[in-house]
VEXLO-171000 format. One record per residue (C-alpha): x, y, z; residue in one letter. Coordinates in steps of 0.05 Angstrom, whole numbers, padded with zeros to 5 digits, always signed. Layout:
N
XYZa
...
//
This chain:
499
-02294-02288-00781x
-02265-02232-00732x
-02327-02199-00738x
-02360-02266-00713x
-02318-02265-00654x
-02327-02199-00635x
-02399-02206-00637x
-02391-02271-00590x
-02353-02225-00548x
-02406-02169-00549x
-02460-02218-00529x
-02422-02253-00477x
-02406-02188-00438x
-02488-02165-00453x
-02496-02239-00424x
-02462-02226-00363x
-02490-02150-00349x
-02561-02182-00361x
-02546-02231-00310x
-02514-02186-00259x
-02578-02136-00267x
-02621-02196-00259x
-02589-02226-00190x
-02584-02148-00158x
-02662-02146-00176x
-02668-02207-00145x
-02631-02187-00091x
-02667-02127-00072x
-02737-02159-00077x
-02717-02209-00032x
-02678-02151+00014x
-02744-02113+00017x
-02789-02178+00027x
-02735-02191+00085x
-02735-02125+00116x
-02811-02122+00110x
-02814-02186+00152x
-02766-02168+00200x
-02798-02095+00219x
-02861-02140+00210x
-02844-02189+00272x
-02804-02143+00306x
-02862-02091+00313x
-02905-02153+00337x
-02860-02172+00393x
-02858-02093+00413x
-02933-02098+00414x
-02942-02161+00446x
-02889-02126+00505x
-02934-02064+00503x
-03000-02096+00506x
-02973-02133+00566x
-02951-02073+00598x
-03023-02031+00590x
-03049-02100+00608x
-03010-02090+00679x
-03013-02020+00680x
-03095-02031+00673x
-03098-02088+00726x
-03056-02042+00776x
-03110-01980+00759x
-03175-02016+00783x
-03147-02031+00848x
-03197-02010+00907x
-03180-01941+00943x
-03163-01972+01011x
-03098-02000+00978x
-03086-01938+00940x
-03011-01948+00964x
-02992-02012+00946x
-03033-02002+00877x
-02979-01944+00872x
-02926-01985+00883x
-02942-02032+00826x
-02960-01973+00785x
-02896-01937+00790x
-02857-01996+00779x
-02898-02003+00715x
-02880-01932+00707x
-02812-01946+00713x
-02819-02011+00669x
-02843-01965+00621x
-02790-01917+00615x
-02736-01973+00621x
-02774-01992+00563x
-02777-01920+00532x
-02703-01916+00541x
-02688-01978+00507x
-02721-01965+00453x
-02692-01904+00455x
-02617-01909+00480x
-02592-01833+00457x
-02645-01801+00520x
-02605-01833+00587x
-02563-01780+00579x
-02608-01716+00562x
-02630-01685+00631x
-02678-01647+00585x
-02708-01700+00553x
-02713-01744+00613x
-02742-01685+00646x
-02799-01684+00597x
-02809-01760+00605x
-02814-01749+00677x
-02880-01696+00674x
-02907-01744+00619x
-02910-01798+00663x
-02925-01759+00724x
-02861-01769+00765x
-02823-01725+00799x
-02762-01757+00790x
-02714-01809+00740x
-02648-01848+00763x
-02609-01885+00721x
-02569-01926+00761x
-02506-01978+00741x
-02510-02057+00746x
-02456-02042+00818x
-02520-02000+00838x
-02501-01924+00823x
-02526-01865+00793x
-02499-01837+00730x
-02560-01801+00697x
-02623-01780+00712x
-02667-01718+00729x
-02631-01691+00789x
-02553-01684+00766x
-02527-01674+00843x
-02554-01739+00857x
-02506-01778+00803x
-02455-01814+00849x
-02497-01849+00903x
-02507-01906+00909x
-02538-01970+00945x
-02494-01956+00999x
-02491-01880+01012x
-02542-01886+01071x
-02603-01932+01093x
-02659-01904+01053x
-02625-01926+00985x
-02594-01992+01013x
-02666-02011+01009x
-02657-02033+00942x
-02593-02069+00954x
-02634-02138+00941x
-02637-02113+00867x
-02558-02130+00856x
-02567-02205+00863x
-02639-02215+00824x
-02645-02181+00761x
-02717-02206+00756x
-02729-02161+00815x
-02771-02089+00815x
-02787-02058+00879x
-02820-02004+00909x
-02803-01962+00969x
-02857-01938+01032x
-02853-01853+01034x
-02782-01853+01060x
-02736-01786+01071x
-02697-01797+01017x
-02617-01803+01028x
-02592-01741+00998x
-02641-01683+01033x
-02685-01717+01075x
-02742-01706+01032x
-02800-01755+01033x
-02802-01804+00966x
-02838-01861+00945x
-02784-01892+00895x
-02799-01953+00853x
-02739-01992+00807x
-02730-02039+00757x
-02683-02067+00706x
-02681-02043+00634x
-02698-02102+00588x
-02633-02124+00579x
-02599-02132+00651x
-02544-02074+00636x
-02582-02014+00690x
-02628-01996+00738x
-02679-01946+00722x
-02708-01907+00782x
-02773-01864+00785x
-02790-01815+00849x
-02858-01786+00862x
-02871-01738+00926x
-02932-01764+00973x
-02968-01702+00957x
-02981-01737+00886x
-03018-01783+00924x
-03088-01746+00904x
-03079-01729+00848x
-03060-01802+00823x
-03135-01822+00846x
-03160-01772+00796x
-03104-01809+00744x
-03135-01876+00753x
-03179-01863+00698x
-03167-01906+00630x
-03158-01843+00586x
-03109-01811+00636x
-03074-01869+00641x
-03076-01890+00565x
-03056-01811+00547x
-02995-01812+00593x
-02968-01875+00557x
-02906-01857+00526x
-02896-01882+00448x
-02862-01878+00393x
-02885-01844+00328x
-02933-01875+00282x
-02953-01911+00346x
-03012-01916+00378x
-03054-01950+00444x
-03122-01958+00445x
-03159-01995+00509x
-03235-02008+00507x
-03285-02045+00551x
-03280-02118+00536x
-03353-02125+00532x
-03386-02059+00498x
-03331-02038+00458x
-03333-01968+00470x
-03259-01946+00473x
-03244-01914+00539x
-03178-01887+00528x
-03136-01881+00473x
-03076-01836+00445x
-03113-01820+00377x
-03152-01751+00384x
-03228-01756+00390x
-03231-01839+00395x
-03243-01834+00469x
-03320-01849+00468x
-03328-01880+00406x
-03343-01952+00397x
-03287-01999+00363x
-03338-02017+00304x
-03336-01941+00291x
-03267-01941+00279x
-03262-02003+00246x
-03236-02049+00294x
-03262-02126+00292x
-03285-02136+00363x
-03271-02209+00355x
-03206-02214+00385x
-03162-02268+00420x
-03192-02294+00489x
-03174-02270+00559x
-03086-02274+00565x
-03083-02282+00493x
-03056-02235+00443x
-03062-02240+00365x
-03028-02199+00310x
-03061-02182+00244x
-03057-02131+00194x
-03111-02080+00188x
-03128-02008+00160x
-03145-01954+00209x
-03158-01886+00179x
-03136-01906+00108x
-03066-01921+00131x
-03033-01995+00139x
-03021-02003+00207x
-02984-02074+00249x
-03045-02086+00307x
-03036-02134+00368x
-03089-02138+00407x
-03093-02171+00471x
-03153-02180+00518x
-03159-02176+00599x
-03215-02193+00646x
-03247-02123+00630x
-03210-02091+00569x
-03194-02096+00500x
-03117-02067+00487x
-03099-02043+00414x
-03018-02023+00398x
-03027-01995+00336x
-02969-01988+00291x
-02961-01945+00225x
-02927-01992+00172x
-02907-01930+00137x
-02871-01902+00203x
-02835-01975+00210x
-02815-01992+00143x
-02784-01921+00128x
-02721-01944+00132x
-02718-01990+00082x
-02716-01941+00018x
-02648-01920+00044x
-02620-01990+00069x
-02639-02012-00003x
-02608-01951-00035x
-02548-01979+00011x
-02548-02054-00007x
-02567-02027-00083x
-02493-01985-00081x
-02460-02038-00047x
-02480-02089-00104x
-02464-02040-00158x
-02397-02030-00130x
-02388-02109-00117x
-02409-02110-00191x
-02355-02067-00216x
-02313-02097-00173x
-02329-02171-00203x
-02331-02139-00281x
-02261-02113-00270x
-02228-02175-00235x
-02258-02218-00289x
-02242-02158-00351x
-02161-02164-00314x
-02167-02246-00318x
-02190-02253-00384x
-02138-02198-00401x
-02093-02241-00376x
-02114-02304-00399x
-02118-02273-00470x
-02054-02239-00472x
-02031-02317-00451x
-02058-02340-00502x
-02044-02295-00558x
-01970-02295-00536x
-01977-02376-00543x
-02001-02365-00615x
-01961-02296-00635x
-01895-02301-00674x
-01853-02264-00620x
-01804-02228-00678x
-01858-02207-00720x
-01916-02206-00689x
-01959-02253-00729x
-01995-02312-00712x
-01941-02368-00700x
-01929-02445-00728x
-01982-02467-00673x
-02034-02416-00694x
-02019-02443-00765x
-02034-02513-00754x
-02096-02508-00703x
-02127-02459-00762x
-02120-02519-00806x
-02147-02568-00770x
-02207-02510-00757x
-02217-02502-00833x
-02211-02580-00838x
-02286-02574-00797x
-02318-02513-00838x
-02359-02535-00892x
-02335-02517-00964x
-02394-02476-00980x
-02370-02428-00926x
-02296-02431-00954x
-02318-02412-01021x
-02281-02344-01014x
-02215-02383-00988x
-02145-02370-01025x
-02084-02405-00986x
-02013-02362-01001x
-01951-02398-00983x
-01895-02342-00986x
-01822-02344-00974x
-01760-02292-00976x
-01710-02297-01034x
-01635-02303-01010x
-01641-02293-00934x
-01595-02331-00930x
-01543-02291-00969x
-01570-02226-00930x
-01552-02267-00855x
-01478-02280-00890x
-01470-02216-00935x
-01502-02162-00871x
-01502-02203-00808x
-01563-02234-00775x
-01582-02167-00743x
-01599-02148-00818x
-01632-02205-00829x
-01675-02198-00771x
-01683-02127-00790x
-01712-02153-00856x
-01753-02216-00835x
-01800-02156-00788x
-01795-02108-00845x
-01823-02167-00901x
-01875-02190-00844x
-01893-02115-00831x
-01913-02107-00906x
-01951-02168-00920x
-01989-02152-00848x
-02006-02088-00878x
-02030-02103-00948x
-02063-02172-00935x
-02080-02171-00863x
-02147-02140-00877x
-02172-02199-00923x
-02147-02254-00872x
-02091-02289-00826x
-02024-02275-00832x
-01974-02326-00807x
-01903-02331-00795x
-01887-02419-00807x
-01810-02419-00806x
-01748-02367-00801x
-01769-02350-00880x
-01834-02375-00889x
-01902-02341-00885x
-01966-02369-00901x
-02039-02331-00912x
-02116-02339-00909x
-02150-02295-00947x
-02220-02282-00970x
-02224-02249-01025x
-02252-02246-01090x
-02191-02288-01133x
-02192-02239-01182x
-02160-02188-01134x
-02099-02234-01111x
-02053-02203-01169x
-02066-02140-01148x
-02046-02162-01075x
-01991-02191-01086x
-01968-02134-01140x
-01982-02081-01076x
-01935-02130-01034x
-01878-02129-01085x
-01883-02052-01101x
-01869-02047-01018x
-01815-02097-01018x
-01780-02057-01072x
-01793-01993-01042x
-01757-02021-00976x
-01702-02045-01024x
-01684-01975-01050x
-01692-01953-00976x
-01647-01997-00945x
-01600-02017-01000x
-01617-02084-00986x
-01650-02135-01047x
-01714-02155-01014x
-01769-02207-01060x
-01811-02256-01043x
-01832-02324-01070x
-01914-02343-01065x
-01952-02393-01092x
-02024-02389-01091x
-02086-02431-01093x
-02165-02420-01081x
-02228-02459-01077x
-02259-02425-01131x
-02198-02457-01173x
-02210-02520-01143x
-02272-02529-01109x
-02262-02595-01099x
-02204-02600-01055x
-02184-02593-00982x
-02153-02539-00947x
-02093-02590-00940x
-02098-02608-01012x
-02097-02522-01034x
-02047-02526-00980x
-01995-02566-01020x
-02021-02541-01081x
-02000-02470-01071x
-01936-02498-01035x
-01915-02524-01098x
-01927-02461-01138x
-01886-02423-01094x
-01830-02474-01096x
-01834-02466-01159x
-01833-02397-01168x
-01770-02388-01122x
-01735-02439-01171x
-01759-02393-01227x
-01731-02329-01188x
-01661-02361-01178x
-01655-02383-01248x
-01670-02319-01265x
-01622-02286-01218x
-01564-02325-01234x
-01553-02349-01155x
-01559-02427-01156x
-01590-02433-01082x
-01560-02505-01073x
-01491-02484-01114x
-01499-02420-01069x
-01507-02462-01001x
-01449-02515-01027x
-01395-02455-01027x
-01411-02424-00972x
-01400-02500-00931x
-01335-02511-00970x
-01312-02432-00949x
-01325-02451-00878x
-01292-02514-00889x
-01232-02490-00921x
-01228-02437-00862x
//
């Protein structure tokens, strides 16, 4: 029967792992579903933002010659929309000159402010700039109109610039999110060479992205891709690469999956008046994250895991060692009265056939009594632990062991009957062992009875039945020792009387 409930324990705790392996597997299916989505949507929106902004930057380029300059204008605030955009996207740059620098002769600009939401520099291309402002001198309180209207980008007539009197065309904008200005400067003498950079692949090449990203325009009605930031497409007609040419209508945008030179890749496509614009997105570059924010989430869970298993391991420790101190004898260490009687009631339920093995001992100390009186109670104690200590040790691995009253034990056991002799002749060679020990007469009284000797009856019924035959066998022992228990008893309350 212990081993039964140790194998109930053993499957309740495999239970329980099983379960915990089966919710963090659940768990990180559904975290890399999630994160899939989210890179999913969030590369869409960056595309759809993108698309718009080649869309603009496209619209700006076709412009006629004669209004070369205010096509500029709307192209350098584009400009400058784009790196506001590059800059959000990647926040660690504001602040390297270098890096800045070499966003600045991507783009073709000569210059990069950063300014602050109060309108003054604190990064950009030219460090002995950082400190003016709006209102160091007329040419930059131009932009002062920028302060109150966020929505706002602007662009600035060649102007001597306030610092060295140099001639500038600046244009400005705000970053996406409202928190600083982002200033680009180009020198008139550009002003050439920007008619030779009107063309789509120029324009298209000097797009700044991110890796695994890509931009691909083409004309809306041939297909043949006029610019793009993939090597050797320029030239080549969409169908080559294995683009469907049937796309969204003109101001629309769609987002698909496709597969563009066997790689996965997140495509939103939008459509102007003359082109086709592709932002082409690696999957692989987006989602390659997510093996180590699942290796994260995957820790975290073991460690909540362990966490759980040992809070639960310390309650049920707890709620054991509750339980087995309701149900221990606490001066001997056996199972008490209560453990006794709910056992009863338990074997009351278990079919015979299973009890079949079942002998019921009912055992009591001779004369504790007279040891109390004779040594004190400490030595009485002393001997109640020492008689539950042997009888643990000798019958404790055939059954339960319980301590019923301050000198009465009773036993389970399963065991073949032929064996109880023997058991209870190892209990008595102990007892008189101790005796010799401790110069102190130690016996017991037991009465057995098992269900192979009567099959037919309850536990209650070998219950009384072995009572009796231990009863009887302590009358036995006190005939045979010459101490009258009840004669014994009557002095001893006629001493105390007398006294």
């Amino acid at each position: 029967m212990r081993n039964n409930k140790n194998n109930v324990g053993k499957i309740t705790v495999f239970i329980i792992l099983l379960l915990i392996i089966i919710v963090i597997i659940f768990l990180l299916c559904f975290q890399y579903i999630l994160l899939n989505r989210v890179n999913r949507d969030h590369a869409y929106q960056t595309g759809e933002v993108l698309a718009d902004q080649v869309g603009k930057i496209l619209k700006a380029n076709d412009r006629k010659q004669f209004v070369l300059i205010e096509t500029l204008k709307e192209n350098y605030i584009a400009k400058a929309k784009a790196v506001a955009y590059f800059l959000d996207s990647n926040p660690e740059t504001e602040t390297d000159i270098e890096k800045l620098l070499h966003i600045a002769e991507l783009m073709s600009i000569d210059e990069i402010h950063l300014f602050t939401e109060e309108g003054e520099i604190f990064s950009g291309t030219v460090p002995k700039y950082y400190g003016y402002s709006f209102d160091s001198g007329e040419q930059m309180a131009f932009f002062k109109p920028m302060l109150s209207d966020k929505t706002l980008s602007m662009c600035q007539d060649v102007t001597p610039n306030t610092a060295e009197s140099k001639s500038m065309m600046y244009a400005i904008c705000w970053n996406g999110d409202g928190s600083r200005m982002i200033q680009i400067g180009i020198e008139p003498v550009r002003l050439i060479e920007e008619l030779h950079a009107n063309e789509i692949s120029e324009v298209v090449n000097d797009l700044p992205v991110n890796p695994g990203m890509n931009i691909i325009v083409a004309d809306a009605q041939t297909g043949e891709i006029e610019g793009s930031t993939i090597p050797g497409w320029t030239g080549l007609n969409l169908s080559e690469c294995g683009i469907d040419t049937e796309l969204p209508d003109k101001g629309q945008t769609a987002n698909f999956t496709s597969v563009l030179n066997n790689s996965r890749v997140y495509c939103t496509a939008g459509r102007t008046e003359k082109y086709l614009i592709f932002v082409v997105q690696s999957v692989k570059e987006i989602n390659s994250e997510i093996p180590k924010m699942m290796l994260i989430v995957f820790l975290y869970l073991m460690l909540s895991s362990c966490i759980l298993i040992f809070t639960i391991g310390k309650l049920t420790d707890r709620i054991l060692r509750e339980k087995r101190n309701a149900y221990t004898d606490a001066m001997t260490g056996l199972k008490n009265r209560r453990a006794y009687e709910e056992q009863i009631l338990y074997l009351e339920d278990v079919p015979k056939a299973e009890l079949k093995d079942l002998t019921v001992m009912m055992i009591d100390i001779n004369e504790l009594k007279r040891i109390n009186d004779h040594y004190g109670h400490d030595s009485g104690d002393k001997t109640i632990k020492a008689f539950a200590g042997i009888i643990d040790k000798i019958l404790s691995p055939y059954g339960s062991i319980y301590r019923i009253g301050g000198d009465e034990f009773a036993a389970f056991l399963y065991t073949d009957y032929s064996m109880l002799g023997q058991l209870i002749g190892d209990v008595e060679a102990e007892l008189s062992k101790w005796s010799e020990e401790n110069r102190i007469n130690l016996s017991m009284s037991c009465g057995a009875a098992s269900s192979v000797e009567f099959p037919d009856k309850t536990v209650e019924e070998l219950i009384k039945i072995s009572d009796e035959r231990m009863y009887n066998a302590k009358t036995l022992f006190y005939q045979k020792s010459g101490h009258d228990r009840r004669l014994y008893n009557k002095k001893q309350t006629d001493l105390f009387a007398n006294n």
